[in-house]
N, C-alpha and C positions, 0 to 999 in steps of 0.2 A: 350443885351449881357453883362455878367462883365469880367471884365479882373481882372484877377486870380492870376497875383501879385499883382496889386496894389488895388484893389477893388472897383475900378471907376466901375459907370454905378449901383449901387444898385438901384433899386427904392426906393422910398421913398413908406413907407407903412403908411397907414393911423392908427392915433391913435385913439381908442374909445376908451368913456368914462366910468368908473365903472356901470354905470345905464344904457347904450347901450348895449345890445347882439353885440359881433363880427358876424361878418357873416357866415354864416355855410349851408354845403350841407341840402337840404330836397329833402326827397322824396315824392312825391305827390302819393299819390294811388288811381289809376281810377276806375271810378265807370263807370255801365251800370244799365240802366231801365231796369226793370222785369215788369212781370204783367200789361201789356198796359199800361205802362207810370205811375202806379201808386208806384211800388214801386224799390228803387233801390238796387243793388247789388254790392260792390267791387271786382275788378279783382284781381282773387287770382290767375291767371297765370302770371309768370313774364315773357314771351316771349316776345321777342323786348323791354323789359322796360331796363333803364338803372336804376341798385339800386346803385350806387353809392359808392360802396362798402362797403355799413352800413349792408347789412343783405344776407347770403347766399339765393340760390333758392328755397332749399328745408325749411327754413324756415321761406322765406315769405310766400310760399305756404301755411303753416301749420298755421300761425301765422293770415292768411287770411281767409282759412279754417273757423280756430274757430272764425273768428270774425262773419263770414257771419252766421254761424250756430245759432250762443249767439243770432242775429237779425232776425232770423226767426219766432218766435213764434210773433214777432210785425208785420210781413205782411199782408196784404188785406186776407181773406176768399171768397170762392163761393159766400157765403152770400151778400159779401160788395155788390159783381159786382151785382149780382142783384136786392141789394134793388136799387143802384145806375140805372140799366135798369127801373126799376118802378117808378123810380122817376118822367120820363115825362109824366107817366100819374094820379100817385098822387102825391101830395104833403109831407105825411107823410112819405113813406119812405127815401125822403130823412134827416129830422131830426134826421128820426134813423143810416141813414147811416154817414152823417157830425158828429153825438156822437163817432161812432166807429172809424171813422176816426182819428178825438181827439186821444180817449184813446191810438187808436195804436200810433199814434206819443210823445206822450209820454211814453207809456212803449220801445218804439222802441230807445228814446233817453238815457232812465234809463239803456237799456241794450246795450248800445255803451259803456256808460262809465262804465260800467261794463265792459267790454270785451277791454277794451281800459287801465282799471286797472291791469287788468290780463294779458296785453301783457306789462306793464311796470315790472310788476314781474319778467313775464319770462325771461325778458328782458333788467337787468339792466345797462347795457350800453346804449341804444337807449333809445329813448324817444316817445313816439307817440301821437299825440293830435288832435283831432278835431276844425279846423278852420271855426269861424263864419265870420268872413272879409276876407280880400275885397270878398272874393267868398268862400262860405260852400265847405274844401275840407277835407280829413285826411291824416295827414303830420306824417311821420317816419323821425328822426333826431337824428344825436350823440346824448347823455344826455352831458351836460353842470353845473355843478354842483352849478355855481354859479350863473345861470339864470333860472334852472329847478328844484332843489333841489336834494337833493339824492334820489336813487330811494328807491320807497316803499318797504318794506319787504312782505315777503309770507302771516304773518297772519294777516297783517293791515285792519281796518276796510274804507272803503272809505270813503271821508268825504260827498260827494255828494249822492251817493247810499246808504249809508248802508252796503255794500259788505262786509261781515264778512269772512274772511279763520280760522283764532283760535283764541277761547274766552280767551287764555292767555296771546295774545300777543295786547294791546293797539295800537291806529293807531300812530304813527310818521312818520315825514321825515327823522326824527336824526338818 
């Protein structure tokens, strides 16, 4: 408790250093398995989530929407599951299926950060990022300008993807 005339009782707050992030809310965004375990989906309902107050409901909803959708075209086909069923009784479809497997998981990753680009546009306060430590999750967060940069503009080209919006505008952070 502080006592209000004299100002006893402040805690003391911890200094961090210029090179340290302060601490800051994250939002973790939960995901569920689709397609028998093999591929997963983000929960673009926010019931029962606490957002922390970084993003209305109706635009996480939307904001999750179009992630899930960007990441569709990288999901398992008929095809996989059943070269993967024939697999235990030959040996070559599975080859063909561990290929497509591959290829989906990375066009599945080129089009995360694509859609991971396009929700930092929309969205230039928040920051949103896919976490490979300590545990693969996707984190929504104030933006921070001095530990995230400015956010990107609309016609920025990505630097990872290639993500082009307009051939006038050069990619910067500035």
């Amino acid at each position: 408790m502080m006592n209000e005339v004299s100002g006893e009782g402040i805690e003391n707050v911890p200094e961090y250093k210029a090179s340290q992030p302060p601490p800051r809310m994250k939002l973790i965004v939960p995901k569920r398995v689709i397609q028998g375990g093999f591929d997963e989906k983000y929960e673009d309902d926010p019931y029962n989530m606490d957002l922390k107050g970084l993003i209305s409901f109706n635009d996480y909803k939307s904001a999750i929407g179009k992630l899930n959708e960007r990441t569709k075209p990288a999901r398992q086909k008929k095809i996989d599951g059943m070269l993967l069923a024939t697999g235990a009784l030959l040996f070559f479809p599975l080859g063909i299926w561990s290929a497509r497997r591959y290829r989906q998981a990375k066009t599945r990753k080129k089009l995360l950060h694509e859609a991971i680009h396009e929700f930092n546009c929309d969205y230039p306060t928040l920051y949103m990022r896919y976490n490979r430590r300590p545990h693969s999750c996707l984190t929504i967060e104030r933006r921070i300008e001095e530990f995230h940069g400015p956010p990107p503009r609309e016609g920025n080209i990505h630097p990872v993807t290639g993500l082009q919006g307009s051939k006038d505008v050069p990619f910067e952070y500035e």
